[in-house]
C-alpha positions in Angstrom: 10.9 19.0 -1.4 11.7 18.2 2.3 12.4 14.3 3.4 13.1 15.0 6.4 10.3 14.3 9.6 9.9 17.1 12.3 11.8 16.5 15.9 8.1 15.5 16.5 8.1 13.2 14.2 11.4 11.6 15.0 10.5 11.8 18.9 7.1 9.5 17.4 9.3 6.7 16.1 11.8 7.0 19.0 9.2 6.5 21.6 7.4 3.7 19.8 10.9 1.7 19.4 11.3 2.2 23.0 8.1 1.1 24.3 8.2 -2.0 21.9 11.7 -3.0 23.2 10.2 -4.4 25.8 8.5 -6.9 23.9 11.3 -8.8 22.8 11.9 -11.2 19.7 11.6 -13.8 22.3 8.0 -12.5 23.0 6.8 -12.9 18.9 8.2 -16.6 18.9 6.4 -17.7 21.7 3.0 -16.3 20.3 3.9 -17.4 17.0 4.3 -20.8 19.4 1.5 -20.7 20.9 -1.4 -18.3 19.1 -2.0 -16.3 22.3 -3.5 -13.3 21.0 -1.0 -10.1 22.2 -3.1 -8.4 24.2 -0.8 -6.9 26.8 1.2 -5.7 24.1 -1.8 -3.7 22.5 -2.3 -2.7 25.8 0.1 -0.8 26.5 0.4 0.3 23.0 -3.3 2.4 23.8 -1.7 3.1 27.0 0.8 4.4 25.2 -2.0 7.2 23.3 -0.5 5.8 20.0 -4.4 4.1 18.8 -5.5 7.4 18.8 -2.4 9.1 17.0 -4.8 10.5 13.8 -7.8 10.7 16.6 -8.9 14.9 17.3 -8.7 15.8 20.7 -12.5 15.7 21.2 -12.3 11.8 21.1 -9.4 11.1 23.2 -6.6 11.1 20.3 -3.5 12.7 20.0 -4.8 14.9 16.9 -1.9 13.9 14.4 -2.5 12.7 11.2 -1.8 10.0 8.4 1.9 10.6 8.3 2.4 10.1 11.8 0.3 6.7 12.2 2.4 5.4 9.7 5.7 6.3 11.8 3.4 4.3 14.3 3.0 1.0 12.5 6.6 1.5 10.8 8.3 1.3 14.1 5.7 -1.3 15.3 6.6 -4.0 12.8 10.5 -2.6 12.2 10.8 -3.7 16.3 10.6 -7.0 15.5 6.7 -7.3 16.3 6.1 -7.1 12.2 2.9 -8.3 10.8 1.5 -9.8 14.1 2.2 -6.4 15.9 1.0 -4.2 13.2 -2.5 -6.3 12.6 -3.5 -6.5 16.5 -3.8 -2.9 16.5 -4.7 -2.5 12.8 -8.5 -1.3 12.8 -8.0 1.2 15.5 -5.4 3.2 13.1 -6.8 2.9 9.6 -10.3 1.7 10.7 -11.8 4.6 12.2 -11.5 6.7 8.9 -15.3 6.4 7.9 -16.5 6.9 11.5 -14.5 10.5 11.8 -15.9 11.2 8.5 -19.0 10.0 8.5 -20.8 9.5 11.6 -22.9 12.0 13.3 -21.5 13.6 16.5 -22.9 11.5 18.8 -21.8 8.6 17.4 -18.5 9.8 17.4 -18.2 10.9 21.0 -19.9 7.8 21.7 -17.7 4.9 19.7 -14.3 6.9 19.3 -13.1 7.3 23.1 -13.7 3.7 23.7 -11.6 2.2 20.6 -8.7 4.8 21.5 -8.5 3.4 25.1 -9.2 -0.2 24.3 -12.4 -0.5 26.2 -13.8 -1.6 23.0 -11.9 -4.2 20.6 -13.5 -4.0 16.8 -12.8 -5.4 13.9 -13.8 -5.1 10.0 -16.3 -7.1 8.3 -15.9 -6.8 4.4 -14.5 -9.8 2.7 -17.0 -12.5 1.8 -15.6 -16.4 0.2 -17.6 -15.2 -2.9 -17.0 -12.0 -3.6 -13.2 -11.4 -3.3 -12.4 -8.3 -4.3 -15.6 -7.2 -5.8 -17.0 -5.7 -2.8 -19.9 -4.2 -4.5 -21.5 -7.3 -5.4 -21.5 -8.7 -1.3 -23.9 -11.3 -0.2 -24.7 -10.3 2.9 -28.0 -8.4 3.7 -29.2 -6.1 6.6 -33.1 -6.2 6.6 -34.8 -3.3 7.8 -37.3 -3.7 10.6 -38.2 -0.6 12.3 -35.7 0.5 14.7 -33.1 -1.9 13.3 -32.0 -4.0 11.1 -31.7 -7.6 11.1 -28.2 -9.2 9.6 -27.4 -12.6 7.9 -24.6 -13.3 5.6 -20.7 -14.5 5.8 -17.9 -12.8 5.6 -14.2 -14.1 5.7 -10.6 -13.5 6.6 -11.9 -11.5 9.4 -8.9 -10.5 11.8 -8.8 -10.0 15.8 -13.0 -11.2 15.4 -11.9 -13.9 18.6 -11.1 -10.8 20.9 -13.4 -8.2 19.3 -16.8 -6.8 20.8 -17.8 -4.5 17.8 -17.5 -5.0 14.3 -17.7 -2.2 11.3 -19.9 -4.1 9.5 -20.9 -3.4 5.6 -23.9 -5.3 3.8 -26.6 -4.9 1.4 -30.1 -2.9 2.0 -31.0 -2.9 -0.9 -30.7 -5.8 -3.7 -28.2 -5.7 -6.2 -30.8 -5.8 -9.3 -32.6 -2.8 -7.8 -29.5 -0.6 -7.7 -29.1 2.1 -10.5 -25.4 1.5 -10.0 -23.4 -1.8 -7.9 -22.1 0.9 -5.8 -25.4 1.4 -4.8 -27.4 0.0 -1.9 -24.3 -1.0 0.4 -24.8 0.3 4.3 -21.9 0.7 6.6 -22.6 -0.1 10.2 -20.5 -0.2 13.4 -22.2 -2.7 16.3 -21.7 -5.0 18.6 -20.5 -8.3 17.4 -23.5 -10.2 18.9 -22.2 -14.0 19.3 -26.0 -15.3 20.0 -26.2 -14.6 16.0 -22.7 -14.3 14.7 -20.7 -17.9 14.9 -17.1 -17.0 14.2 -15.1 -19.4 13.2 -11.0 -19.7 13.7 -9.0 -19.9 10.6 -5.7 -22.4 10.3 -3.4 -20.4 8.3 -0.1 -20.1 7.7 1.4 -16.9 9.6 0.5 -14.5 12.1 -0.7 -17.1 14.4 -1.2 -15.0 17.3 -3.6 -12.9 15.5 -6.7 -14.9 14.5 -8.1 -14.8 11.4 -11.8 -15.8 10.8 -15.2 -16.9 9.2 -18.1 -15.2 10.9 -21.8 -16.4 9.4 -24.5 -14.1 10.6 -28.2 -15.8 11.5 -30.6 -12.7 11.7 -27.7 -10.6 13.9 -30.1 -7.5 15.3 -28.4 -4.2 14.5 -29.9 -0.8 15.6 -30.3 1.9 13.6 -28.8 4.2 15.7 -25.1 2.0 14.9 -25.7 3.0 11.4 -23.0 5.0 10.0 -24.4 8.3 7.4 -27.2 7.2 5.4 -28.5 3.9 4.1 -26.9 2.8 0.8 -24.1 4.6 0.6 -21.9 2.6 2.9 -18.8 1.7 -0.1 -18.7 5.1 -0.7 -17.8 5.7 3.1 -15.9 2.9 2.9 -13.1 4.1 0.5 -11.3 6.8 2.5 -10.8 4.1 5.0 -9.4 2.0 2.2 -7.0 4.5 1.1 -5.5 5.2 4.9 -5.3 1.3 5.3 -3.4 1.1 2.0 -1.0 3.3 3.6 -0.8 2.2 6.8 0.2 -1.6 5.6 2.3 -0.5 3.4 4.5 1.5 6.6 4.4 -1.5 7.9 5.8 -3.2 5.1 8.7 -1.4 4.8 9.3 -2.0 8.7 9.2 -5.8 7.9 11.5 -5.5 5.3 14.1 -3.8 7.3 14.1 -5.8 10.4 14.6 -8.5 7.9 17.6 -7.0 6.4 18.7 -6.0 9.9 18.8 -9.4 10.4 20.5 -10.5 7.2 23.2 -8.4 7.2 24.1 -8.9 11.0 24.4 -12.4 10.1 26.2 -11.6 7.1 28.8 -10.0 8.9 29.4 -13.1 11.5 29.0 -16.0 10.0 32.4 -17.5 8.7 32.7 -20.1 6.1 36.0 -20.7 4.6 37.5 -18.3 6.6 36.0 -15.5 5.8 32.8 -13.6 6.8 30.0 -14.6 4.2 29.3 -11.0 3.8 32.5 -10.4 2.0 31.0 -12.2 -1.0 28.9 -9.8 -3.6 26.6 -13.1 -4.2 25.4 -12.1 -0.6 26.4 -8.7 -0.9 24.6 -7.7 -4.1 20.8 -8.5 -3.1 20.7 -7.2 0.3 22.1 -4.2 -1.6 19.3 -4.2 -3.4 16.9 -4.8 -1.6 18.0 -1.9 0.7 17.5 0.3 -2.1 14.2 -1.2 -3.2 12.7 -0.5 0.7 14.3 2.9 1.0 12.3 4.2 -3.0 8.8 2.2 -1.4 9.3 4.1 1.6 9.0 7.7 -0.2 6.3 6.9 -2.1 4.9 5.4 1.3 5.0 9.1 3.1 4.1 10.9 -0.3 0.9 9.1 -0.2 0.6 9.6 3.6 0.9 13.3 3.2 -2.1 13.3 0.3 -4.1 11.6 2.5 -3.3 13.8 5.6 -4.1 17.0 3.1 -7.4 15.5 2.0 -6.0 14.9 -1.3 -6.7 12.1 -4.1 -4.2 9.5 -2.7 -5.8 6.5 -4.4 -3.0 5.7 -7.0 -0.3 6.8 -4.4 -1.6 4.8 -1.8 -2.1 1.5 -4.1 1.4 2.1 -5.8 2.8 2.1 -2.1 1.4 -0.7 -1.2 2.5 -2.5 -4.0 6.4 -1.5 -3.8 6.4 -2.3 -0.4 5.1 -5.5 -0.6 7.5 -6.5 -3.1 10.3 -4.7 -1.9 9.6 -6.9 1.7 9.3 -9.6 0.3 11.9 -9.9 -1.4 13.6 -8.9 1.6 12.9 -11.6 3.7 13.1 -14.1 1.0 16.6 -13.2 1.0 17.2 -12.6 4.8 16.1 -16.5 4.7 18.5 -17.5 1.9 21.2 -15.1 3.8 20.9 -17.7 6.6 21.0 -20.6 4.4 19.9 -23.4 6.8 19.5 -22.0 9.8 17.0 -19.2 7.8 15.3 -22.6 8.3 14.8 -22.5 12.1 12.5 -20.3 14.1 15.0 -19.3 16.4 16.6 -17.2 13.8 13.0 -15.5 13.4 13.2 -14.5 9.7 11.2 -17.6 8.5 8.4 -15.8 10.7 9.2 -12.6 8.9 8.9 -14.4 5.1 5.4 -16.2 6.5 4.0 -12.8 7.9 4.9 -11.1 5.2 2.7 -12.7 2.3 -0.1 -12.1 3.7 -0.2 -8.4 3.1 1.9 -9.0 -0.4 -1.6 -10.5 -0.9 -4.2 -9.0 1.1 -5.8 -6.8 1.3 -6.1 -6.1 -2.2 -3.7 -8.5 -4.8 -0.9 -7.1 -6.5 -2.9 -7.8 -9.6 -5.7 -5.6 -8.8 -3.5 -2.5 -7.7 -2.0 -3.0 -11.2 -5.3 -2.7 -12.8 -5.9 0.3 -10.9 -3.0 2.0 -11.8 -3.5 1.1 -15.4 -6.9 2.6 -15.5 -6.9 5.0 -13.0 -3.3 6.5 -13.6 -2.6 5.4 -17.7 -5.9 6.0 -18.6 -6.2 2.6 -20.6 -9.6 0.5 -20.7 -11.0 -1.5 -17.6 -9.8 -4.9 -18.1 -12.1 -6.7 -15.0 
């Protein structure tokens, strides 16, 4: 088995390195200041081609695959950008899975062109505050009437929904009770966020400040059929190929977060005297960043094994879970320790890995737990009884 990526492939994280060098550490701490959304960043990101890294040709992408969108988001958030970087560009690398496999041609030719060069900003309507995980049983419902459909509901923890113009939208067509099967009756759409009928709402939240997060509640939103993705009903089961890719995805980026962290930490190891002596001469400080080198590094196979299943049309589910978990925990314990590295001054935002410990719990917890992948695994992997 070869580890090693193509010259293509090392050119890939090269170029995307370079082009994010020019939005400096400097740059994150002043968004992080001040919430600006980073829009000339994912400008010249798409300038860049790298939206459409896994898009064909056809649509105005670069015809690569799953592997090399997560070199993409890898370099992204290993720049310095990390989480905030990474989810300002998010939907446009992981989010267009069910439209290249589902949509009719027109659609495609239509929708795909526009995300690629940013004319169009979506973003992904799934959670809902009552649901959680259990996406089957959603609350919001898409009425039929004639020609299109006519949307109410909520959904929650909505990202990039203050810049967006579309959304990929899922919700019940038909009700729960009159569904052989909860998988049943869901319908995936991709439409125009309409703000006559959807009020979106800003989220306070912890991290990531320059990417908004949001409630949107939905009074009779009109949606044409023709913004229907495949047929009516089986929208979760378009829905999980996407899922799988954006498991992947987070989970490069992850690993990118992790490092820059331990970038950090160990730079700071290596300068900062106390009694004399560089702290990094001590194993106390020695041992964990040790570790959690080796921790990243074992994540980041299992991150590019998965990548390549999903790139061969494979099963990556378990793969692509397991990644995700590792290199959650694997980042997070980096930058837990790239904070306690820096003692005190891990403290102040100047030093920008208390940024890094914020931005990274968000994806240790969304957006599936580390609780729920662990299910998975047991049942899907281990073969024992469903325990939810």
């Amino acid at each position: 088995m070869n580890f090693d990526w193509t010259p293509e492939q090392q050119q890939i994280r090269a170029s995307v390195l370079k082009l994010c060098a020019q939005f400096s550490d400097q740059y994150w701490l002043q968004r992080d200041a001040d919430g600006r959304f980073p829009e000339e960043f994912c400008r010249a990101i798409a300038d860049g081609g790298w939206i459409g890294t896994a898009v064909p040709e056809i649509y105005g992408g670069s015809a690569l695959g799953t592997t090399e969108a997560a070199i993409v988001v890898q370099a992204i958030s290993e720049s310095g950008a990390a989480n905030s970087g990474v989810s300002a560009i998010a939907i446009g690398l992981f989010g267009l899975t069910p439209i290249l496999a589902y949509a009719s041609e027109e659609q495609r030719l239509a929708w795909l062109p526009r995300i690629v060069r940013r004319d169009d900003i979506a973003c992904f309507g799934v959670t809902e505050p009552n649901t959680g995980h259990d996406t089957t049983r959603l609350k919001t419902r898409a009425e039929p009437h004639g020609d299109h459909y006519l949307v109410s509901g909520e959904k929650v923890w909505i990202s990039t929904a203050q810049v967006a113009n579309k959304i990929m939208l899922i919700a019940r067509t038909t009700p729960l009770d009159a569904c052989a099967r909860p998988v049943d009756g869901l319908t995936l759409f991709y439409t125009d966020l309409d703000r006559r009928y959807a009020d979106v709402r800003v989220i306070d939240k912890m991290g990531r400040r320059c990417v908004d997060s949001n409630e949107i509640f939905f009074d009779n939103m009109p949606v044409p059929v023709a913004h229907r993705i495949g047929e009516e009903g089986k929208g979760f089961r378009y829905l999980l190929p996407g899922l799988n890719a954006e498991r992947v995805l987070i989970a490069a980026g992850l690993i990118g977060l992790g490092r820059v962290a331990l970038q950090r930490a160990t730079a700071y190891a290596n300068t900062r005297v106390v009694f004399g002596r560089p702290i990094g001469k001590n194993q106390g400080i020695q041992h964990p960043l040790a570790q959690n080198w080796a921790e990243l590094e074992a994540a980041n196979l299992l991150v590019f094994k998965a990548a390549a299943q999903h790139a061969a049309g494979e099963d990556c589910g378990v793969a692509a879970n397991a990644a995700k978990y590792l290199a959650a925990e694997a980042a997070f314990s980096a930058c837990t320790n790239a904070v306690m590295t820096h003692g005190g001054m891990g403290y102040a935002k100047e030093y920008h890995v208390e940024r890094y410990l914020r931005e990274v719990l968000i994806h240790r917890i969304a957006p599936i737990s580390p609780q729920m992948i662990l299910n998975y695994i047991a049942e899907r992997q281990l073969g024992l009884p469903k325990s939810y």
